[in-house]
C-alpha positions as CSV (number, residue, x, y, z in Angstrom):
1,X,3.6,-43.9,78.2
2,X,0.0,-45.3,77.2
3,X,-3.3,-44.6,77.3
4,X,-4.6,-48.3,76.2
5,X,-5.4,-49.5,80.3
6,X,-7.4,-46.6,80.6
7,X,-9.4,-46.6,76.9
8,X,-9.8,-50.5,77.9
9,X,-11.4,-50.0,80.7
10,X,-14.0,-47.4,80.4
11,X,-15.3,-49.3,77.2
12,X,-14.9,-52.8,78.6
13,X,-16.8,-51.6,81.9
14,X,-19.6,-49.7,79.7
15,X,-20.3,-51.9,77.1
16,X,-20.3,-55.1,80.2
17,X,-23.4,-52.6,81.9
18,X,-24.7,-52.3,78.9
19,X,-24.8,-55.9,77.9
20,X,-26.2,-57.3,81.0
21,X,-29.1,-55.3,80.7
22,X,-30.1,-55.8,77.4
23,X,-29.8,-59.3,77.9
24,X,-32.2,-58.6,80.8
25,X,-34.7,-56.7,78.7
26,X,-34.4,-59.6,76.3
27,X,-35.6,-61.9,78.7
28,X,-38.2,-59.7,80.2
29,X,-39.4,-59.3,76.8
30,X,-39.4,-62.5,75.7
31,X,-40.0,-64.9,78.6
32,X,-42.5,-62.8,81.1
33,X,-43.8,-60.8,78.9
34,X,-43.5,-62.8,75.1
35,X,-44.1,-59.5,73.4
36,X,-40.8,-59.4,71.4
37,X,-40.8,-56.4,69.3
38,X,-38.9,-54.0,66.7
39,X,-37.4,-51.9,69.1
40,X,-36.5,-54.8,71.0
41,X,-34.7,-56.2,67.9
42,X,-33.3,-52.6,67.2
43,X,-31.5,-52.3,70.6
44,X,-30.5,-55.9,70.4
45,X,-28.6,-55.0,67.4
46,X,-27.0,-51.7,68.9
47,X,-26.0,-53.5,71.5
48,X,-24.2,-56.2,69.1
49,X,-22.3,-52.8,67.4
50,X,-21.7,-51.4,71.1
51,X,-20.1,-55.2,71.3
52,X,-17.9,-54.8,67.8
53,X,-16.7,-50.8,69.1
54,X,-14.8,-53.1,71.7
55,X,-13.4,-55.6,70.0
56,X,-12.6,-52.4,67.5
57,X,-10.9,-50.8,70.0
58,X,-8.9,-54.0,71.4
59,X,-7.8,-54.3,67.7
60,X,-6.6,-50.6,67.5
61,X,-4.8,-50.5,70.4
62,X,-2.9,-53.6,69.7
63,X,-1.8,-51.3,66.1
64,X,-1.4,-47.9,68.3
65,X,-4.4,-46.1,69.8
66,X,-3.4,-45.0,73.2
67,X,0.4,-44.6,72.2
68,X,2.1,-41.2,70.9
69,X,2.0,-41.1,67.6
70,X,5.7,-40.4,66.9
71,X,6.2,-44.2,68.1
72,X,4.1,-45.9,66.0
73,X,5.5,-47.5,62.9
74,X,4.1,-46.7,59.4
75,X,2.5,-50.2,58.9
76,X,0.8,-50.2,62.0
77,X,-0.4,-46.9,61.4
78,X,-2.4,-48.3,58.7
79,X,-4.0,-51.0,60.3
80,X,-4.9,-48.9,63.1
81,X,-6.6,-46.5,60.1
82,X,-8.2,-50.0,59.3
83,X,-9.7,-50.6,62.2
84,X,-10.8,-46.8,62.8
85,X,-12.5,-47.1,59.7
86,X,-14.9,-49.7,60.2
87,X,-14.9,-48.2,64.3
88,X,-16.8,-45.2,62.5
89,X,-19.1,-47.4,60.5
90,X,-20.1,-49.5,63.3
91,X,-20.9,-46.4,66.1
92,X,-22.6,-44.4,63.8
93,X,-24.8,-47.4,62.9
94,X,-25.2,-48.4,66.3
95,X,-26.2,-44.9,67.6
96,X,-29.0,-44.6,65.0
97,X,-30.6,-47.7,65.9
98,X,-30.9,-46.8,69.7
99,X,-32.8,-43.8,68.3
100,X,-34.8,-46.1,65.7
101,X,-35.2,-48.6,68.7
102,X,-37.5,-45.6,70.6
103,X,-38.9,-44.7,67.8
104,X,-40.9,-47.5,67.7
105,X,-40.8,-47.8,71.4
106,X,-43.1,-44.9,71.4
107,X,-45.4,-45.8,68.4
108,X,-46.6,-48.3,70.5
109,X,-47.2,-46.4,73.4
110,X,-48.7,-42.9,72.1
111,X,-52.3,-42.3,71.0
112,X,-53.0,-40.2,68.3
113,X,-52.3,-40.1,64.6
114,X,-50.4,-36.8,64.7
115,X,-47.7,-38.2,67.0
116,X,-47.5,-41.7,65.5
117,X,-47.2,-39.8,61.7
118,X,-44.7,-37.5,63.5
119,X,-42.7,-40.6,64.8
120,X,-43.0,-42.1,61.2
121,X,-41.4,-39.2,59.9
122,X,-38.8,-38.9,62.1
123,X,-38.0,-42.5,61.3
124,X,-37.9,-42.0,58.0
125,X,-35.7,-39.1,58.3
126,X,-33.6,-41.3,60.3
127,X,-33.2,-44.2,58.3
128,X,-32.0,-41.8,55.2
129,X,-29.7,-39.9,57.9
130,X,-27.7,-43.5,58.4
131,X,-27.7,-44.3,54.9
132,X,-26.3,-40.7,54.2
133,X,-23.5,-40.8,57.4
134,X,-22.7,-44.1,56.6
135,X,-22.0,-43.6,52.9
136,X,-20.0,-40.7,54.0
137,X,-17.3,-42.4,55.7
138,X,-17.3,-45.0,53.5
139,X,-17.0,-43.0,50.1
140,X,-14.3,-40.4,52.1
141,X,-12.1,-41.7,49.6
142,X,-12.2,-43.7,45.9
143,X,-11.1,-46.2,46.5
144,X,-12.3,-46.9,49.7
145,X,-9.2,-48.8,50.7
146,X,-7.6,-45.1,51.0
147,X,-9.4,-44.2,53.4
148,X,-6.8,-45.7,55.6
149,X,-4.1,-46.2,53.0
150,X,-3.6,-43.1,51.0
151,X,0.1,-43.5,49.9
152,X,-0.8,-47.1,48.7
153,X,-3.8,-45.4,46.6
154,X,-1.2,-42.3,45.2
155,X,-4.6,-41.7,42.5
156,X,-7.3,-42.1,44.8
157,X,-9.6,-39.0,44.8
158,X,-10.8,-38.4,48.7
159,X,-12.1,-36.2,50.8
160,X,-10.0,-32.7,52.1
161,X,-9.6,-32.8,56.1
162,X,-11.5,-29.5,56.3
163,X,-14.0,-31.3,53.8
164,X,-14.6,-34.5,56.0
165,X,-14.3,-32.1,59.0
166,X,-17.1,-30.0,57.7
167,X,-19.2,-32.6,56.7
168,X,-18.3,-34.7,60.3
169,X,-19.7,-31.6,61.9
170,X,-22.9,-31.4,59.9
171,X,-23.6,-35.0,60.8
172,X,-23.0,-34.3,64.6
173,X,-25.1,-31.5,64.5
174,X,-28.2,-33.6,63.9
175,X,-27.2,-36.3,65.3
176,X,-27.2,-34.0,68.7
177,X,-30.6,-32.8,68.1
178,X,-32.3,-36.2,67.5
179,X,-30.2,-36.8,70.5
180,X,-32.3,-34.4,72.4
181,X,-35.6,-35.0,70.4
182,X,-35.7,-38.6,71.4
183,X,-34.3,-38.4,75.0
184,X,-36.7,-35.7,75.6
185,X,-39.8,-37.2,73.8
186,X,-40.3,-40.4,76.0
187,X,-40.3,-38.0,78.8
188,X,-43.2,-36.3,77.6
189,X,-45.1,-39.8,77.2
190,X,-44.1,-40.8,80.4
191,X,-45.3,-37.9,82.2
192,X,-49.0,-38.0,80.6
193,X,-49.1,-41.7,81.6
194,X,-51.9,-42.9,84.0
195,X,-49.5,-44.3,86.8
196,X,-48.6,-43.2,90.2
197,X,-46.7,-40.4,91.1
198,X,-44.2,-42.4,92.5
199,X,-43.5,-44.8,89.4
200,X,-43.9,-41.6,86.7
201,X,-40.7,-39.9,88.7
202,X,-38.9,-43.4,89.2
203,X,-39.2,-43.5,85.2
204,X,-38.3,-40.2,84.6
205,X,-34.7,-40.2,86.4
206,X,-34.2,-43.7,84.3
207,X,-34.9,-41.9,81.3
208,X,-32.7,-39.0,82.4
209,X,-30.1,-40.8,81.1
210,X,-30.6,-39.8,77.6
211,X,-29.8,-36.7,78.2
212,X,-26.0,-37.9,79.3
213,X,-26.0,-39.0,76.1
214,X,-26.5,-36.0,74.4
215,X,-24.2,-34.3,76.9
216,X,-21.4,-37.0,75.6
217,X,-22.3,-36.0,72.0
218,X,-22.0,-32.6,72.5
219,X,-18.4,-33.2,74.1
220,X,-17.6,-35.8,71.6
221,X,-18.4,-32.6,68.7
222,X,-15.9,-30.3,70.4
223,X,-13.1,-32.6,70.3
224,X,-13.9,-33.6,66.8
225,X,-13.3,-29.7,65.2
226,X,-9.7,-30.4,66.1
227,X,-9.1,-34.2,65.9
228,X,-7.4,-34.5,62.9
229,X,-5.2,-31.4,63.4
230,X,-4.1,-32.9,66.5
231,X,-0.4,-34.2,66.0
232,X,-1.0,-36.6,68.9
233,X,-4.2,-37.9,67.8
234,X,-3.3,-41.6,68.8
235,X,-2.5,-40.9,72.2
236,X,-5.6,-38.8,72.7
237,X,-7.9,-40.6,71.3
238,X,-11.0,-38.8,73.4
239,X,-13.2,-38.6,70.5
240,X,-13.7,-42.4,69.7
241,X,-14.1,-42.8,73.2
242,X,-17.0,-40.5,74.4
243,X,-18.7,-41.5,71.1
244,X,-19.0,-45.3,72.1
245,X,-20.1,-43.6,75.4
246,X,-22.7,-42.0,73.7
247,X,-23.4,-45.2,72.4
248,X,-23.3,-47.3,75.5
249,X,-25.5,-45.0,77.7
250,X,-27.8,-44.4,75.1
251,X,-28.4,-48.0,75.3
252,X,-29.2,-48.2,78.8
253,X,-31.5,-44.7,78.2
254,X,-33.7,-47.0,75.7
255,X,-33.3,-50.3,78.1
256,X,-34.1,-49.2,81.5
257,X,-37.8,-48.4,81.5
258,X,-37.9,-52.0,80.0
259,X,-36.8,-54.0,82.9
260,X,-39.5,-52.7,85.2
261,X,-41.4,-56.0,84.8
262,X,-38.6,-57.7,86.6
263,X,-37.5,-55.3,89.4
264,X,-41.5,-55.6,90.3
265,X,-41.4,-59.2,90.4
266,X,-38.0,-59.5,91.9
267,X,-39.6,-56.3,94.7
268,X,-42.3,-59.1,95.4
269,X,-40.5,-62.0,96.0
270,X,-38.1,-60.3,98.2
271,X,-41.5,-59.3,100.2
272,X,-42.8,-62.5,100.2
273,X,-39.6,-64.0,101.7
């Protein structure tokens, strides 16, 4: 019994959405429009992490995600620990540089110092969030090669599981509320815009999808209070998976209202036909 088809496919058919239209924003933003900028570059590299979290997970299930734990051998338990190592470092960057991404999204859009200093902050805050969750999992354990090897480091000093589950539960915390600060500030700009009524909605249910993202986080924090009690962790491996969810829709949140340059021109050649 095997849960790999399944993991495979809801990342592969995610993170292929997800792909194709950041390539499209790429070339909206860089051919028709030539205004290439940071959040453009931003998203460009979440989407290059949403691309690793798939190659992660083809690695780790070829080592045992998927399968019942009581039939995977020692050694490939640890090189599935490998790869879940570096699968945490990668979402969690990823993740942050969506929310980056709008951040600057938005600085170009909003008038006002207040806001733009409130956007400033809230990057900064950001920016020492990452370094913080990121240094997290990868000082878990001195030396880091622990982390997935603990019997092969018998002096390494690391992290309790309550201790990492604590402090994984901290960083999920926030992270769900700058989930819902940044899926819920854009909508704010949008509706203040100067556009038809039409476009404003048409906008608004595109950036709806933020908030799926922050439902997947939320879901993704549940399962994550008991993922490393679970004795069948491997085969139900639910918490990696709605976390490159999170990751993958959040994407297409910040890339959407992006592509609006092409469906026009694509509307007008259809009408000219």
């Amino acid at each position: 019994q095997t849960n790999v088809p399944s993991i495979l496919a809801i990342n592969g058919f995610f993170c292929g959405v997800a792909l194709i239209v950041v390539l499209a924003r790429i070339y909206v933003r860089s051919v028709m429009l030539k205004t290439f900028g940071t959040d453009d570059y931003l998203i460009t590299g979440a989407m290059l992490c949403g691309v690793g979290v798939l190659v992660i997970f083809i690695g780790e299930t070829r080592h045992g995600i998927g399968m019942h734990t009581k039939d995977i051998t020692y050694p490939e338990l640890i090189k599935m620990l490998h790869w879940q190592f570096f699968h945490s470092l990668t979402v969690t960057l990823g993740i942050s540089l969506i929310k980056l991404s709008v951040a600057f999204f938005l600085l170009r859009l909003v008038p006002g110092k207040v806001y733009k200093w409130f956007l400033y902050g809230m990057i900064a805050f950001l920016v020492a969030f990452t370094l913080s969750s990121e240094g997290t999992i990868l000082f878990s354990c001195v030396p880091i090669r622990a982390s997935w090897d603990r019997a092969g480091e018998p002096t390494a000093k690391c992290f309790s599981n309550n201790t990492f589950t604590d402090i994984g539960l901290f960083n999920s915390i926030v992270n769900i509320l700058t989930d819902v600060l940044f899926a819920s500030l854009p909508v704010t700009v949008v509706w203040n815009l100067q556009v038809n009524l039409r476009t404003k909605l048409s906008l608004l249910a595109i950036l709806s999808l933020g908030y799926f993202a922050c439902a997947a986080s939320i879901i993704k924090t549940v399962i994550q209070v008991h993922v490393l009690s679970n004795p069948d962790m491997t085969f139900n491996d639910s918490y990696f998976v709605w976390n490159s969810i999170e990751l993958y829709i959040g994407i297409l949140a910040a890339s959407l209202p992006a592509l609006r340059p092409l469906f026009r021109s694509i509307l007008e050649n259809t009408r000219s036909l």
